[in-house]
C-alpha positions in Angstrom: -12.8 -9.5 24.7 -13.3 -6.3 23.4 -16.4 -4.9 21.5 -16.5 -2.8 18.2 -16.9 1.0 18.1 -20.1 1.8 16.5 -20.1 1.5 12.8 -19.0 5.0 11.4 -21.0 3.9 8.0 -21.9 7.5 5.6 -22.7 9.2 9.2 -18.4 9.9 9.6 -17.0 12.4 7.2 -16.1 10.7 3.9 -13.6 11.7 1.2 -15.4 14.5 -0.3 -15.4 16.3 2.8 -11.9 16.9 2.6 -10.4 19.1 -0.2 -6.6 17.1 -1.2 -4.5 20.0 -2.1 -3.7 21.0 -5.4 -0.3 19.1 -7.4 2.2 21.4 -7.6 2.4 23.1 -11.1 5.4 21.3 -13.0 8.0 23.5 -13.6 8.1 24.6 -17.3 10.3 22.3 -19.6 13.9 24.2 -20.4 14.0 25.1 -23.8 16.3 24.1 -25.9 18.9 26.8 -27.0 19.0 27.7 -30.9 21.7 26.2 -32.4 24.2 28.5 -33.5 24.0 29.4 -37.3 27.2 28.3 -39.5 29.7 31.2 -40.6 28.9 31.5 -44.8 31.7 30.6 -46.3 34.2 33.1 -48.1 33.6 33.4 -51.4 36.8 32.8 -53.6 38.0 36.1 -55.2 36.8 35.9 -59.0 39.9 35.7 -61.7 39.0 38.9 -63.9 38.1 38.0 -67.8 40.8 37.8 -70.1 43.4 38.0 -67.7 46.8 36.4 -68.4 46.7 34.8 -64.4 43.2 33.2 -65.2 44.7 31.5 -68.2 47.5 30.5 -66.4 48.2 26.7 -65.3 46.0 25.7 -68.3 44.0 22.1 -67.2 45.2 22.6 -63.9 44.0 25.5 -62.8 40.7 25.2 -64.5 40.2 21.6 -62.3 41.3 23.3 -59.2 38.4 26.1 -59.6 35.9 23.9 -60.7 36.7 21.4 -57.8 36.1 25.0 -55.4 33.1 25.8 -56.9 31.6 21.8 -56.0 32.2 22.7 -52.6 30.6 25.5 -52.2 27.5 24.7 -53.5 27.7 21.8 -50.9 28.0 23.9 -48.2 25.2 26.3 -49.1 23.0 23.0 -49.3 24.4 21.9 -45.8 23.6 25.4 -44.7 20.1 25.5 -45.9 19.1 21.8 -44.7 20.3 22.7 -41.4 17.8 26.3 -40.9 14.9 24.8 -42.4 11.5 26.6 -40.5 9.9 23.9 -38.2 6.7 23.4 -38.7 4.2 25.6 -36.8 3.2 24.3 -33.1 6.1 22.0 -32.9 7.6 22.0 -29.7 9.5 20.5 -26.8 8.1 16.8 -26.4 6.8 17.0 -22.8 7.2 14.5 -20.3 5.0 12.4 -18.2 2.4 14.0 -16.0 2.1 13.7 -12.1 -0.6 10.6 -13.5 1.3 9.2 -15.5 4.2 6.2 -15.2 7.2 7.0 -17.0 8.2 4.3 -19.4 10.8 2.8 -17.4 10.5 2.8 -13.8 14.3 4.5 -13.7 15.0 5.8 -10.1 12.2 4.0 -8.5 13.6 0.6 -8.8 17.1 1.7 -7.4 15.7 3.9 -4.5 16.3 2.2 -0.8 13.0 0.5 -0.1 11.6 -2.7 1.6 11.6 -6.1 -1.2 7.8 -6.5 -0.9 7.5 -2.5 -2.0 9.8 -2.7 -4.9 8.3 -2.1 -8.4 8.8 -4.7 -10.8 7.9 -7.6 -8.4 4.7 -9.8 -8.5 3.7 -7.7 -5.4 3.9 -4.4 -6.8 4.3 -4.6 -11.1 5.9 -1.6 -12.9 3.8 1.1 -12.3 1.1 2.7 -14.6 0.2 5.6 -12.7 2.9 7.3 -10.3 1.4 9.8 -7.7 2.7 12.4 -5.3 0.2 14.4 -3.5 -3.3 14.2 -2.1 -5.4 15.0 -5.5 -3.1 12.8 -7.8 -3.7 10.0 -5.7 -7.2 10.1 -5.5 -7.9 10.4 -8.9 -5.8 7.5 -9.5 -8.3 5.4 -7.1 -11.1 6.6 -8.7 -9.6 6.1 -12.5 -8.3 2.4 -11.8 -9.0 -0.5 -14.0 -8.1 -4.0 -14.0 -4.3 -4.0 -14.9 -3.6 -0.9 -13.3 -0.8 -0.1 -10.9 -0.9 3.0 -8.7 3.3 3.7 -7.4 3.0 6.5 -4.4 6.0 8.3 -4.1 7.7 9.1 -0.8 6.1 11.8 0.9 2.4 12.6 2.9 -1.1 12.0 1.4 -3.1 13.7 3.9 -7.2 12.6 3.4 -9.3 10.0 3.3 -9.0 7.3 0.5 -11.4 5.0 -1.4 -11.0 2.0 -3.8 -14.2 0.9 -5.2 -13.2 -0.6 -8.5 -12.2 -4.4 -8.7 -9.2 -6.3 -10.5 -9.7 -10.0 -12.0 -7.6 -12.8 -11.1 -5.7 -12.0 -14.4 -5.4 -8.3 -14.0 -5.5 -7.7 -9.9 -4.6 -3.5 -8.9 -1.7 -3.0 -7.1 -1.5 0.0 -5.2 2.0 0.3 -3.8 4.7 2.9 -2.0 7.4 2.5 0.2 7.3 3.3 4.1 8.4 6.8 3.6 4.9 7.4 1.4 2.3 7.4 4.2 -1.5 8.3 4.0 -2.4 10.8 7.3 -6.2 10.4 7.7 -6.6 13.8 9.6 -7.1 12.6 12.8 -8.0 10.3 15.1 -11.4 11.3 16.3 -13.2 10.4 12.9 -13.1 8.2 9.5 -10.9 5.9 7.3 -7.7 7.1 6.5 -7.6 3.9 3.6 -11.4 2.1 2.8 -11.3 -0.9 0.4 -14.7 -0.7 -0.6 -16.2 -4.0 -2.0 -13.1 -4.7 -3.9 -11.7 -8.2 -5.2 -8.2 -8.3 -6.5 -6.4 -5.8 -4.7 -2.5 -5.9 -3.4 -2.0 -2.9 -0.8 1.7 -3.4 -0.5 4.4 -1.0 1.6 3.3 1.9 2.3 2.5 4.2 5.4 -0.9 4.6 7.0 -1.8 6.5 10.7 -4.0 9.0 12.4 -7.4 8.0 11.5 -10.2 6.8 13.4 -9.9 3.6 11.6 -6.6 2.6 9.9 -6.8 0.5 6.5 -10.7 -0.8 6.5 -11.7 -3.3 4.3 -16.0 -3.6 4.0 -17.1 -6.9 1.4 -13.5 -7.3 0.3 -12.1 -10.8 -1.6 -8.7 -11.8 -2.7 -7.1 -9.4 -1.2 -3.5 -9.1 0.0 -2.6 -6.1 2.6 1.0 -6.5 3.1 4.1 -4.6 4.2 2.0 -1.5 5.9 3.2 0.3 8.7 0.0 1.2 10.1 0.1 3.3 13.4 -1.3 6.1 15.3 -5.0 5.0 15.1 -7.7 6.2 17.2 -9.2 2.2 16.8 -8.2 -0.5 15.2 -5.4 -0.4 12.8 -6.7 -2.9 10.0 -10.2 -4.6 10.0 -11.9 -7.1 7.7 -15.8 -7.2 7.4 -18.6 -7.3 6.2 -18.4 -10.8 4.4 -14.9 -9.9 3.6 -13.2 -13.5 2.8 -10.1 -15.1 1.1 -8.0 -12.2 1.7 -3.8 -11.9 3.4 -3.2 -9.9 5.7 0.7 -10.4 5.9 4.4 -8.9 7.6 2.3 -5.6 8.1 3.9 -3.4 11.6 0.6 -2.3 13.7 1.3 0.1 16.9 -0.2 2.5 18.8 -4.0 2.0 18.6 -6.6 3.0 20.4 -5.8 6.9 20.9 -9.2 7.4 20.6 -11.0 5.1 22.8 -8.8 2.1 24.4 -11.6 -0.5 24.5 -11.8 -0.2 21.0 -7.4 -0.2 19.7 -7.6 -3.6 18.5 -4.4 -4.5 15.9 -6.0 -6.8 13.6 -9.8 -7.3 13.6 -11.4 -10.1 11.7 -15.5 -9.9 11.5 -18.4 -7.7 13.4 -19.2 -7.7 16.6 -22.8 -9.7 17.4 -23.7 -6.2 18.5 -22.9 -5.0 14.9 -24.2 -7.4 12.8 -28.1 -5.4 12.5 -25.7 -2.5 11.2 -23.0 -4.0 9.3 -24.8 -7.0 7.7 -28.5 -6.9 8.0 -28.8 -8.9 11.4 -26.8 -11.7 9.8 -23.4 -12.7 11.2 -20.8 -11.8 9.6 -18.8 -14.9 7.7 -15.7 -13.1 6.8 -14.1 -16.1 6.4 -10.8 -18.1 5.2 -8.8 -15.1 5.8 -5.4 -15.5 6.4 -2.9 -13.2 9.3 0.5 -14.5 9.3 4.3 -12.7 9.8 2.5 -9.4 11.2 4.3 -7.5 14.2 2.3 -6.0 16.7 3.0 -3.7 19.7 1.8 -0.8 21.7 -2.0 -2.0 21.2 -4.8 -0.9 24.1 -7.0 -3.8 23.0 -6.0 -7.3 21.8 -3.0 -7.6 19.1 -5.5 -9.9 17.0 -9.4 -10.1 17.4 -11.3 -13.0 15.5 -15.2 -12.2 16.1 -18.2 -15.1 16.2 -19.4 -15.3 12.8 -15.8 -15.9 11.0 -14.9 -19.8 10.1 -11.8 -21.2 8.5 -9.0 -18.6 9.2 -5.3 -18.7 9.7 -3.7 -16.9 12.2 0.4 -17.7 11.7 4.1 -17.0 12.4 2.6 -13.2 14.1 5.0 -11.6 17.0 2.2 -9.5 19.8 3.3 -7.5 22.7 1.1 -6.4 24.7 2.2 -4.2 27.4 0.2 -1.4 26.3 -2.8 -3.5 27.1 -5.3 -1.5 29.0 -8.8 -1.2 27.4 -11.7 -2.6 29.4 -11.6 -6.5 28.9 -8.4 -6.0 27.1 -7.0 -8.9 29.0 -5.1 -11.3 26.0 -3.1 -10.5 22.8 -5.8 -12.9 20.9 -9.3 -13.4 21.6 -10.9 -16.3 19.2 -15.1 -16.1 18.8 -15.2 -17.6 15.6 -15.0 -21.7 14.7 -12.4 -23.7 12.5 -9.3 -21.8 13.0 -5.8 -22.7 13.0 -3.2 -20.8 15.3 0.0 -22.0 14.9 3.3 -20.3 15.1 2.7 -17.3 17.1 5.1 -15.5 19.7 3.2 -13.3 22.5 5.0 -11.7 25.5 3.3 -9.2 28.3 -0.3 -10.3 28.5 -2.5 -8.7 31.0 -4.0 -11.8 31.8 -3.7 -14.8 29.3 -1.8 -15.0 26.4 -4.7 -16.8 23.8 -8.6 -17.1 24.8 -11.3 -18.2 23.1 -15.2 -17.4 24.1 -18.7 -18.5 23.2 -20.2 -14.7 22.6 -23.4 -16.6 20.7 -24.1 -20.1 21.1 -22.1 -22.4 18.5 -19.2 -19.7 18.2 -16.0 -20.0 19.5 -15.5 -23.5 19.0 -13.6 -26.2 16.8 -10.1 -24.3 16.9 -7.1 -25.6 16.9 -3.9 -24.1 18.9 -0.2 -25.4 18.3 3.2 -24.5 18.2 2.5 -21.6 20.0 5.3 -19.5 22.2 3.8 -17.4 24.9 5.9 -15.1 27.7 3.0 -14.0 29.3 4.4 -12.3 32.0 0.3 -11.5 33.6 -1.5 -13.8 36.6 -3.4 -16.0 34.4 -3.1 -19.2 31.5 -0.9 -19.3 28.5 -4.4 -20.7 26.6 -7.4 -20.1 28.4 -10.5 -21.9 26.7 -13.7 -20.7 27.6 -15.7 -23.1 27.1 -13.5 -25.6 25.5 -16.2 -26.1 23.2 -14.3 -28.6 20.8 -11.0 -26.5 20.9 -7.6 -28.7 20.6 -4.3 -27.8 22.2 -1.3 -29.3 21.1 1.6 -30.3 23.7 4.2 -28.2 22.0 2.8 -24.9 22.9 5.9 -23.6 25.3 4.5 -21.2 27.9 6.7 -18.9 30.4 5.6 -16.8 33.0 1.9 -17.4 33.7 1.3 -17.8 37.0 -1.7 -20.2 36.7 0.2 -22.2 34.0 -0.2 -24.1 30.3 -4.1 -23.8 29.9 -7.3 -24.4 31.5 -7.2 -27.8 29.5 -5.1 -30.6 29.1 -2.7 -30.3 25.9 -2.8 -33.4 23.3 
């Protein structure tokens, strides 16, 4: 049962600290060669006046010149057509900028590259903005509307990155790459390498994120779907929801080595504020980031728990996620999950190498922790304590086809029903 490193808030270094580097000038467009003039053609060798040989052949010969002298005046019109003066500033058309989609998608939908990260699906549209560097992407975060749909190409995005602007239901932003495009916050000592700030309609779908303090944060955040992310190398927690954050997916994401920082604090998933937050975070009020959902994610090589549901939260789902955690090693880092908050549903899960117990719940502030419901859970725990330790039971419910292995105190602390 972890804490929560200390709100990094406006006192870490935001985005404007860092200077992305410049796009790389495009390379000039080829022009086109000139095309090759047309030989004139040879003029016939005029009959001389009078002479016997022009009169010669009567009809004949007078048809036969006059059928000549058509087509040579229809070659000097072909001629002249064809050398007409362009008009002044006329140019090669150029093509789209580094900000700019290309019409069709071309390449981008044939290149190798997970399903959920493919343009052209409901997760990630056809792009409206493709990006390759540091500056281009930024100024795509900062320019996007409703509608819009941000493609990162393959390659690193070194900085700190903020979306502030909000989709509609109609028109969410997507903002989408595929595992070989990955954000690089600078280090793990300080900041968000990705902040969804008070955004609603966002997909975050693909791409790479690592080696920030924080990986993807996401402060006052609705309808939002994080999905697909390879998040890893993180001095904390790899991907946190706060700050009244609710109604948001967190799915099929990879989380790993957390906690390069400080260990107590390498949580995978993190849903909430710590009590000892909430004067910081949400004006002494707890936090109800609530109805979030966490299914499909796999996560390994975590010092804290894989998935962290703080008092203050109601209503979640936390489904169908794979945790190992024999990296486990932060101080009360004992369990992959740690439940604080009430109403949730975990169902579906696979945990092996617990330091102590594979699921806990605890009553951090009085009412919290409670009314959660465990089931259809597999857990190899591998550790000297319970597959499901409640503490208190506090209105918790475990089913009887949780299967648990290799906890050398057994099931639970409570009888299954």
């Amino acid at each position: 049962m972890t804490g929560e490193s200390p709100a990094a808030g406006d006192s870490e270094p935001g985005d404007s600290q860092l200077t992305p580097q410049p796009a790389e000038p495009a390379e000039p467009a080829q022009q086109a060669e000139p095309a090759q003039q047309a030989e004139p053609a040879q003029q016939a060798e005029p009959a001389q006046p009078g002479s016997p040989r022009a009169l010669r052949g009567g009809p004949v010969v007078w048809l036969s010149a006059g059928a000549a002298a058509l087509v040579l005046i229809a070659l000097v019109i072909v001629f002249s057509a064809g050398n007409e003066p362009q008009p002044r500033g006329a140019g090669p058309v150029a093509g789209p900028t580094a900000t700019q989609a290309p019409a069709q998608p071309g390449p981008l939908v044939t290149r190798s590259q997970t399903p959920s990260a493919r343009p052209g699906t409901r997760d990630c549209p056809a792009p409206t903005v493709v990006v390759h560097d540091a500056s281009s992407l930024e100024a795509a975060l900062a320019a996007a509307a409703p509608g819009a749909s941000i493609w990162m190409e393959d390659g690193g995005y070194e900085g700190r990155f903020k979306a502030k602007t909000s989709g509609t239901a109609e028109r969410p932003i997507s903002l989408c790459g595929s595992a070989r495009a990955v954000i690089d916050g600078g280090g793990v000592k300080g900041g968000y390498a990705l902040h969804l700030d008070g955004v609603s309609y966002w997909r975050v779908v693909g791409f790479g994120v690592r080696n920030g303090q924080k990986g993807l944060m996401a402060d006052r955040v609705q309808q939002v779907l994080i999905k697909g992310l390879t998040v890893e190398h993180i001095g904390d927690e790899a991907i946190h929801l706060r700050n009244f954050s609710s109604d948001n997916v967190v799915e099929g994401n990879t989380v790993r080595d957390t906690g390069l920082r400080r260990d107590q604090f390498g949580e995978g998933i993190y849903v909430g504020t710590a009590q000892s937050n909430w004067c910081t975070v949400t004006d002494c009020k707890p936090d109800a980031s609530d109805r979030n959902v966490v299914r499909g994610n796999d996560i390994s090589a975590t010092t804290a728990e894989s998935v962290d549901i703080k008092e203050g939260t109601t209503g979640g789902v936390l489904s169908g996620n794979t945790f190992d955690g024999g990296a486990l090693s932060g101080s009360h880092a004992d369990s992959w999950v740690d439940v604080k908050g009430n109403g949730w549903v975990i169902e579906g899960n696979v945990g092996r190498n617990a330091r102590e117990d594979g699921f806990q719940t605890h009553e951090v502030v009085k009412g919290w922790g409670a009314d959660n419901t465990f089931r259809a859970n597999t857990a190899e725990v591998n550790g000297p304590g319970w597959g499901f330790h409640f503490a208190p039971a506090n209105g918790n419910t475990l089913s009887c086809d949780n299967k648990v292995t290799g906890a050398a105190k057994g099931l639970a602390n409570v009888a299954c029903g």
